[in-house]
C-alpha positions in Angstrom: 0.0 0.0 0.0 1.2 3.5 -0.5 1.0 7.0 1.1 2.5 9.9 -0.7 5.4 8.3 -3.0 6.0 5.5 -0.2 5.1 1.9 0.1 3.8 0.6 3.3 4.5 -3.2 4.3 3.3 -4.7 7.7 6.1 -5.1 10.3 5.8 -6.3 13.2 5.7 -3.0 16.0 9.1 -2.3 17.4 8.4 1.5 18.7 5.4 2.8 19.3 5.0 6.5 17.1 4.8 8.4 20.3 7.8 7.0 21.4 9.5 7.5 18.3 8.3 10.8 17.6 9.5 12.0 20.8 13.0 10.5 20.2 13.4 12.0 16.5 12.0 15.7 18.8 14.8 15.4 20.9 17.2 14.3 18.6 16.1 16.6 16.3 16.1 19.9 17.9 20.2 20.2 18.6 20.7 19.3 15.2 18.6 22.3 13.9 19.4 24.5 15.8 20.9 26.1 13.0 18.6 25.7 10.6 16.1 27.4 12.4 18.6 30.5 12.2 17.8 29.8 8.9 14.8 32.1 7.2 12.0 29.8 7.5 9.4 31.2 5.2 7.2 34.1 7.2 3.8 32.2 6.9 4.8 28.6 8.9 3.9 28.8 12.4 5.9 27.9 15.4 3.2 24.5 15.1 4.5 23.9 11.6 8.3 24.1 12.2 8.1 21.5 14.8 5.9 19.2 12.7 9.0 19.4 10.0 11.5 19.2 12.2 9.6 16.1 13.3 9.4 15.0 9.9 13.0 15.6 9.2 14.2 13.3 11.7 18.1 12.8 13.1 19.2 14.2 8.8 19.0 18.3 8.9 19.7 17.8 5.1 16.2 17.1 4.2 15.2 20.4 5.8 17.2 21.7 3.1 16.0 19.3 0.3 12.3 20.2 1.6 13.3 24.3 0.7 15.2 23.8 -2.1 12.3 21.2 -3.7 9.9 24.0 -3.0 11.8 26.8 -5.2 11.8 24.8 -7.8 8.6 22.5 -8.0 6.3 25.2 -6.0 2.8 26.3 -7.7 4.8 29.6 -7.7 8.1 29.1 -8.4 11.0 30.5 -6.1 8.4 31.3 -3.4 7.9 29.3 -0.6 4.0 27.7 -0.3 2.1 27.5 2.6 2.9 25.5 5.7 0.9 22.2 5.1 2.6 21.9 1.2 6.1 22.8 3.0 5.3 19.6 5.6 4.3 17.3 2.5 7.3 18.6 0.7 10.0 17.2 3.4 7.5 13.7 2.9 8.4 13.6 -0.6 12.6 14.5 0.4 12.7 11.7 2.2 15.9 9.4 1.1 16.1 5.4 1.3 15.7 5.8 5.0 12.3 4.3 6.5 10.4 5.5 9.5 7.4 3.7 11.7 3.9 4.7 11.2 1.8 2.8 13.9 -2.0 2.1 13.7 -3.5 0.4 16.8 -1.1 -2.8 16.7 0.2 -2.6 13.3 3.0 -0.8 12.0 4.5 -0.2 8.6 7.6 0.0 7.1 7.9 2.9 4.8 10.4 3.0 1.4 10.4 5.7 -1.2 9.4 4.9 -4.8 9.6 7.2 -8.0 6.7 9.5 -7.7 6.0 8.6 -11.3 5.1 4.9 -10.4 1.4 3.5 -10.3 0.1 4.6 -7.0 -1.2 1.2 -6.1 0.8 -2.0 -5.3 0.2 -5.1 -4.1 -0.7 -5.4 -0.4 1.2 -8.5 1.8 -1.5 -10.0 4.3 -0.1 -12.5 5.5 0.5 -15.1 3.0 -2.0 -13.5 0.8 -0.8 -11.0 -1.9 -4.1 -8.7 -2.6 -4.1 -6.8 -5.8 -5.6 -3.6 -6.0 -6.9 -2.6 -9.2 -6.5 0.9 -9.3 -3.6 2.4 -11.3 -2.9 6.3 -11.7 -4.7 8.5 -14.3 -2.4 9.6 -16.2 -2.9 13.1 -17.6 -0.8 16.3 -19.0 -2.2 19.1 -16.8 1.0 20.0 -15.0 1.2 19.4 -11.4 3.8 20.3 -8.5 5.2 17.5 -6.4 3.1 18.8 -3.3 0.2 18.1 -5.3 1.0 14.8 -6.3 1.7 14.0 -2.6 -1.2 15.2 -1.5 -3.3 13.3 -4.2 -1.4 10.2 -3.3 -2.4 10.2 0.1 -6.0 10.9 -0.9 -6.1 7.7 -2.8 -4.2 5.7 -0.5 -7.1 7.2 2.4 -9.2 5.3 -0.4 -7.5 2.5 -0.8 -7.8 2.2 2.5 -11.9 2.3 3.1 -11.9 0.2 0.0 -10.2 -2.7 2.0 -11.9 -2.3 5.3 -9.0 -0.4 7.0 -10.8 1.7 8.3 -8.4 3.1 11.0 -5.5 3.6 8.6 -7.4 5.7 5.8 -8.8 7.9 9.7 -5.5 8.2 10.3 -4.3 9.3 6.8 -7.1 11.8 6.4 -6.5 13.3 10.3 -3.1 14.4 9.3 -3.9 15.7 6.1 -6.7 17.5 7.9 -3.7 19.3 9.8 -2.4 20.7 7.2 -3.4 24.8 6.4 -5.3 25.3 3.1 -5.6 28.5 1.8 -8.3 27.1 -1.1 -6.9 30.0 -3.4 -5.7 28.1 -6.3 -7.5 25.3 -8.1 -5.2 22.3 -6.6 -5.7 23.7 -2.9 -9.4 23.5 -3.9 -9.5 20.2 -5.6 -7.4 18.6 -2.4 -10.1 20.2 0.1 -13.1 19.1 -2.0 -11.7 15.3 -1.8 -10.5 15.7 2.0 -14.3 16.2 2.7 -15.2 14.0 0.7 -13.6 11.1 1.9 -14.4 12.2 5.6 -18.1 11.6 5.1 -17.4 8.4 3.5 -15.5 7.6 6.7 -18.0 9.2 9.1 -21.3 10.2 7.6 -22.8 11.4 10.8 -19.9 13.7 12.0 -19.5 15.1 8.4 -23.2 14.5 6.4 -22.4 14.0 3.0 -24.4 16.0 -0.1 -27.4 14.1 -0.9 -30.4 16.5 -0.7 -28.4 19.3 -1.6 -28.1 17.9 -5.3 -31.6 18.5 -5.6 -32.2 22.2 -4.3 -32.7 25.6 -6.7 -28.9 26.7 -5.2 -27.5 23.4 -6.7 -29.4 23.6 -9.7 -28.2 27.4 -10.2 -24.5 26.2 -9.9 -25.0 23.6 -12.3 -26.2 26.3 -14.6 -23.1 28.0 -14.1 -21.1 25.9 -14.9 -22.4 24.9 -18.2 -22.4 28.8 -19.1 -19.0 29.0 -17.9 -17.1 26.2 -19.2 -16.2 26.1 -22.9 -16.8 22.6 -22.9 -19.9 22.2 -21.5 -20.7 24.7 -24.1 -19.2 23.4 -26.9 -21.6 20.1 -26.3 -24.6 22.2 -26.1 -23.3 23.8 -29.2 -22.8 20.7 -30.8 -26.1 19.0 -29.8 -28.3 22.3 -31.6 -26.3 21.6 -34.8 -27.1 18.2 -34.8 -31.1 19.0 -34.5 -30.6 21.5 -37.3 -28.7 19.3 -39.5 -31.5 16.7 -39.1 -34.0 19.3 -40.3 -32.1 20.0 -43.4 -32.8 16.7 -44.3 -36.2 16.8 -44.8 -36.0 20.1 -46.8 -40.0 20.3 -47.0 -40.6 21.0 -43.6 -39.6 24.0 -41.1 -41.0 22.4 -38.7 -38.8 21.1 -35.2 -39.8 19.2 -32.3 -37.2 19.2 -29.6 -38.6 16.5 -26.3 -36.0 17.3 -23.4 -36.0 15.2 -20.1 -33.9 18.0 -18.6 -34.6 21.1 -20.0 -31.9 22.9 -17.4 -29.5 24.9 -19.9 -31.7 28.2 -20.9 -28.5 29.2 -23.0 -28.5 25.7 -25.1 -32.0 26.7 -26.6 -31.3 30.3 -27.1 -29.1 29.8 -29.8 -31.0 27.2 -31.1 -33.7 29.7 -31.7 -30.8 32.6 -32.5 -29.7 30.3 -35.4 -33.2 29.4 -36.5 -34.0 32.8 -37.2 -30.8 33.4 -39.5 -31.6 30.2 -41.5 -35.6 30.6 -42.1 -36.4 31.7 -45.5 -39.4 33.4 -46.4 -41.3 30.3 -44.0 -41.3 30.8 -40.5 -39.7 28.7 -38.7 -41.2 26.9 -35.9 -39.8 24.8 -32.8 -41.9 23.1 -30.1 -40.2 22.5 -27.3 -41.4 19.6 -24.7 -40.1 19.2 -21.6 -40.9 16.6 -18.7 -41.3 17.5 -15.3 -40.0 15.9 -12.3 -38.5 16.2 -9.0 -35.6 18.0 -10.0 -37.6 20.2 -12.7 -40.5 21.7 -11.4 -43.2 22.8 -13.8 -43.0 26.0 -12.1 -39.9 26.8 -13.2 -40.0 25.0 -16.5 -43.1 27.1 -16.9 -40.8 30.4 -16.1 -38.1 29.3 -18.5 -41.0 29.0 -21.0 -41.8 32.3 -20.8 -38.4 33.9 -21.3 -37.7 31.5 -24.6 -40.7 33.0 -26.1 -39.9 36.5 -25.2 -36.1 35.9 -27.4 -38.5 33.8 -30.4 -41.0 36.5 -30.7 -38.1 39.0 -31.1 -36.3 36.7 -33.5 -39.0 35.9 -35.2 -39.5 32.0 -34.8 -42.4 30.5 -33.7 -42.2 28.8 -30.4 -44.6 26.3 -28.8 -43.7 25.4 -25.2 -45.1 22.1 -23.7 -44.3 20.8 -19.9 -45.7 16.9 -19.7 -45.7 15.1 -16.1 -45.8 11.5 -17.3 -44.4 8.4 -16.3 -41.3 6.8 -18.2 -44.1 4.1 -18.9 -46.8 6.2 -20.4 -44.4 8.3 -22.8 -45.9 7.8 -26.4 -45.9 9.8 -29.8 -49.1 10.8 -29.2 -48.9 11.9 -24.7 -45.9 14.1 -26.3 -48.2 15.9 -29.2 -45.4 14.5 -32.1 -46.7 15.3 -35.8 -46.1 13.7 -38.9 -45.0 16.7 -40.3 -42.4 17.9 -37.9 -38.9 16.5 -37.4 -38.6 14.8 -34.1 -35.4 15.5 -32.0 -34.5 14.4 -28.8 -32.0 15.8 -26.4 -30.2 13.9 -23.7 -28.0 16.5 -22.9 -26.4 15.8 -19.4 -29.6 13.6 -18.2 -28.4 10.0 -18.1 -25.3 9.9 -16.0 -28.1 10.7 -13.0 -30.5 7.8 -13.8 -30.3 4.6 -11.8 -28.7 1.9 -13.6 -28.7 -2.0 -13.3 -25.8 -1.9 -10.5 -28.0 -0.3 -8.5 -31.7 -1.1 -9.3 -33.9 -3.7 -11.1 -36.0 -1.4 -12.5 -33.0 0.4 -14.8 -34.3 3.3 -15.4 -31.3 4.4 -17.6 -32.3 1.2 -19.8 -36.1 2.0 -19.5 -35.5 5.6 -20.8 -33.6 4.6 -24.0 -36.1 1.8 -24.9 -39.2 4.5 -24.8 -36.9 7.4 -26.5 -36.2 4.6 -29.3 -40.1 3.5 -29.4 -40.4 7.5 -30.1 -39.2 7.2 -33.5 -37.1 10.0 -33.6 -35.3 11.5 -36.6 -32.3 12.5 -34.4 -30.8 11.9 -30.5 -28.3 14.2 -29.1 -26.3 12.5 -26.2 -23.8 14.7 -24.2 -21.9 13.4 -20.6 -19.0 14.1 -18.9 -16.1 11.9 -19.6 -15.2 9.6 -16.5 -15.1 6.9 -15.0 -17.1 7.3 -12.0 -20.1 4.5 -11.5 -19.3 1.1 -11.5 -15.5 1.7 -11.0 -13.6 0.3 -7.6 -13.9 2.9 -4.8 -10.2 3.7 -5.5 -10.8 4.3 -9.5 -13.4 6.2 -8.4 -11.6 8.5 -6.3 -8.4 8.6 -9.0 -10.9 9.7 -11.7 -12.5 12.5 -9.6 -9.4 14.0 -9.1 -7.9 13.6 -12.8 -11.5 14.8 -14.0 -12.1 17.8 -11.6 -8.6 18.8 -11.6 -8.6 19.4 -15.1 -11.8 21.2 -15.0 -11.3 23.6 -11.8 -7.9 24.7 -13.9 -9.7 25.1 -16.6 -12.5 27.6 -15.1 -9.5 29.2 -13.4 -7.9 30.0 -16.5 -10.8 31.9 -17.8 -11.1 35.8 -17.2 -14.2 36.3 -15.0 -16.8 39.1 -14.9 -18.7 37.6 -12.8 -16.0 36.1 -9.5 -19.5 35.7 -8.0 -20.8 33.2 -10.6 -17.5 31.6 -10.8 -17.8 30.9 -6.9 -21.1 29.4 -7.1 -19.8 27.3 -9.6 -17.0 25.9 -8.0 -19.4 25.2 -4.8 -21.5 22.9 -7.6 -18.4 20.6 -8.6 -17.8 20.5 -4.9 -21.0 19.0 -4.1 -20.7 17.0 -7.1 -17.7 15.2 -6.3 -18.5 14.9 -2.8 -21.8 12.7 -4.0 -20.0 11.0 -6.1 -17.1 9.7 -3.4 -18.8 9.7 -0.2 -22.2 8.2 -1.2 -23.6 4.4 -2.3 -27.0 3.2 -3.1 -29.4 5.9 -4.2 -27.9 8.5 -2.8 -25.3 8.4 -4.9 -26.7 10.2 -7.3 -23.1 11.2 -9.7 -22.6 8.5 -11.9 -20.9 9.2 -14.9 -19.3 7.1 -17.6 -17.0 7.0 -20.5 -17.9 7.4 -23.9 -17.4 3.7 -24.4 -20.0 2.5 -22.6 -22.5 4.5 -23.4 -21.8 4.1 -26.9 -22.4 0.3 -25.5 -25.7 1.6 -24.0 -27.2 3.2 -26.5 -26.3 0.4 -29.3 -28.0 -2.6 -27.0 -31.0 -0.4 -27.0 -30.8 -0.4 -31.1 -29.2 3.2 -32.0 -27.1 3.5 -33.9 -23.7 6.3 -34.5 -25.8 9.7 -37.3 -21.9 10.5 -38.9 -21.2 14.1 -38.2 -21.1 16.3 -40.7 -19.9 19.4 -38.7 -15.9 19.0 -37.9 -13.7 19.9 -35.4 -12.5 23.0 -37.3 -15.7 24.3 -37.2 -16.3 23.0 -33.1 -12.6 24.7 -32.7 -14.0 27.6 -34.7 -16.6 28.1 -32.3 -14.1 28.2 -29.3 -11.8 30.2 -30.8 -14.8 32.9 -30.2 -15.9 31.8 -26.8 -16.4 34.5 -24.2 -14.5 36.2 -22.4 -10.9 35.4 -23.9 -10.1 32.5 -26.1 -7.7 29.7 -24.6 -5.6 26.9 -27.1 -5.6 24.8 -24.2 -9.1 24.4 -24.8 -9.2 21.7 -28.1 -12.4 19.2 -30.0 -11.4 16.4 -32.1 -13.9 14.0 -33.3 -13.1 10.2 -31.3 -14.5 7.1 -31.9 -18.0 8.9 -33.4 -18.0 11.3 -30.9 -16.8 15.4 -30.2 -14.3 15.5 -27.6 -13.8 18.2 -25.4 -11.0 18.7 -23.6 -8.5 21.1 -21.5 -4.9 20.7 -22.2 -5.6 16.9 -23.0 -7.7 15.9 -20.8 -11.6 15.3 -22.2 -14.1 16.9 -19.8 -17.4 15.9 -22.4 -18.3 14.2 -25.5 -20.9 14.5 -27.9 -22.8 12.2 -30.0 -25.5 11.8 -32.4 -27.5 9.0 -33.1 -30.8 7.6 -34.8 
């Protein structure tokens, strides 16, 4: 097992890590002495010189090490980082020597390995060699050592609750909780939002984790945001309307488009649906219905509001728009309890909807399943699918966990490196993921109510249920096209590129969402 960039093995307990720890104090502090003359950097307190000098041991030289590691591999470089990444930084100093970490009557033996390995190893139990089968995410968003400490210990912490050890992956996350964290940067953010995470898996009632939160109008607004905010939520969207309007220019005798939406919750996605109707209507108007279903999540309240505003933008673009909200049962939808025409051309838009449906790991019924069978019983001329990319619903706990932070790393950079009008917006946001990633690590059962996938299984999905890929006509030049003038500033980290039948979105490598279109 491994914390940070070391390998545990059991041992059998020599010193107990009181005892120990108060040797390497005494031990420590004549040999110090004049390092402490040193200038330790003006933010570490009096509490976090003695933890490193704790840390360091009977070998002043990795006090040294730690500083000199932190000008060079720092989030800012030449500047000394907070307190907690200086105490991880002497962690990841450490030479060949080993120290003791004791939990109740266990100890393990700890040896550094190259903080490029795969993050899981095999575990000794005895005579019993257990496997794990998590292995690191590699990704090419740039990350300081700290951070790769820190996100090393979080998965170990996993690793942990994954095999029962409960006390181990308790005691990982109480030190870690010691550490300061400043949340002002995206990594400092990303390493909180797990910490919490993890604790309510550990101990739900002393740290409650999101549940009910997921499905109240401050969530839902933060969800909002962060489709208007990130290009590549955006991009899907984007991608999804010119899919619709494609399939209407096959069937050149109609203007006619009927959009059904299970989860009519991106205002934006249909106001350029009806901006670019209104540039390509001839002397015909043009005319979309738009039907959405109410649930739980969607009240017909508010769908009724968002109704309201749509029409205001068609009646000043000149498209006609006809607004429907249906509360029907997944077993009751039909062609006819959804007001479908012959004359119209029948879209339907799954935009972000299926990663939250129950699946067949979880329940009988399969509502996932249920909802593609009736949407294929629709008969219609066009479906637009659009999820985030990762791994996060039937993967091991520890998978799980690696994912979140590869996917949520990537994506808090990515909303970092956008200029904000709004910091407000971009806060809300951020609180959003937060929830979302805490759901999606802390929770089991149906409260776990985050479970995406990759674009591999739902391509799966969606062909047991008898789809099948629609090519793409648009490109990537013309998806790149559209981000080259994304709002506020433009960013070439920010790339599409057409996959497998699907629109990849990604930040500096990493795909955050992919689109597809099928029939």
């Amino acid at each position: 097992m491994t914390m940070g960039s070391f390998v545990f093995v059991k041992k059998p307990l020599s010193h107990s890590l009181s005892s120990l720890s108060s040797l390497i104090t005494k031990q420590s502090t004549r040999r110090l002495s004049s390092m402490e003359r040193s200038a330790w950097p003006k933010s570490l307190s009096s509490s976090g010189k003695r933890a490193i000098q704790e840390l360091c041991g009977q070998n002043p030289k990795k006090l040294r090490d730690a500083f000199d590691a932190h000008s060079q591999t720092g989030d800012h470089p030449r500047q000394p980082l907070f307190a907690g990444d200086l105490i991880v930084s002497v962690l990841g100093s450490f030479s060949t020597n080993t120290q003791s970490l004791s939990s109740g009557a266990e100890s393990y033996e700890v040896s550094q390995v190259p903080s490029n390995a795969c993050v899981m190893s095999g575990v000794s139990k005895g005579s019993e060699s257990i496997k794990s089968p998590f292995k690191r995410v590699k990704t090419p968003v740039e990350r300081s050592s700290v951070s790769i400490l820190c996100e090393q210990s979080l998965v170990e912490a996993a690793t942990a609750i994954y095999e029962g050890r409960v006390d181990v992956a308790s005691e990982i996350l109480r030190r870690l909780s010691a550490l300061p964290n400043p949340m002002s940067n995206s990594k400092q953010k990303l390493m909180g939002y797990m910490l919490s995470a993890l604790k309510s898996r550990v101990s739900p009632v002393d740290y409650p984790p999101p549940v009910a939160e997921l499905f109240t109008e401050e969530h839902l607004l933060s969800a909002w945001s962060i489709y208007d905010l990130s290009p590549c939520f955006a991009a899907g969207f984007m991608a999804a309307n010119n899919a619709i309007l494609e399939a209407a220019l096959e069937r050149p005798p109609t203007n006619k488009i009927h959009v059904i939406d299970f989860d009519t919750g991106r205002e934006r996605q249909y106001s350029h649906l009806l901006r670019t109707l209104s540039k390509r209507q001839a002397a015909n108007q043009s005319t979309l219905k738009i039907t959405t279903l109410a649930d739980s999540f969607n009240g017909e309240e508010r769908l009724r509001m968002l109704g309201d505003r749509l029409s205001l933008l068609a009646a000043e673009r000149g498209v006609r728009l006809v607004f429907n909200i249906v509360s029907q049962k997944l077993s009751e939808l039909s062609r006819d309890s959804l007001g479908c025409e012959p004359d119209e051309v029948l879209a339907v838009n799954l935009a972000f909807k299926l990663y939250r449906m129950p699946d067949e790991s979880m329940s009988v019924e399969n509502s996932r399943d249920e909802l593609l069978r009736r949407v294929k019983s629709l008969a219609p001329r066009v479906v637009t699918l659009v999820e985030k990319e990762m791994n996060g619903n039937t993967a091991p706990f520890p998978m799980r966990v690696g994912e979140a932070l590869a996917y949520y790393g990537a994506l808090l950079e990515s909303m970092e490196s956008t200029e904000w009008r709004d910091y407000s917006e971009r806060d809300r946001a951020q609180e959003g993921l937060s929830r979302k990633l805490g759901n999606s690590v802390a929770c089991e059962g149906r409260d776990r109510v985050e479970r995406c996938e990759v674009f591999g299984k739902w391509r799966a999905r969606m062909g047991m249920a008898g789809f099948q890929l629609k090519p793409l006509r648009y490109t990537a030049k013309w998806i790149n096209s559209w981000l080259y003038r994304w709002p506020p500033t433009w960013d070439p980290r920010f790339a599409a590129k057409e996959e497998n039948g699907g629109f990849c979105f990604s930040w500096r490598g990493r795909i955050l969402t992919v689109a597809s279109v099928w029939h």
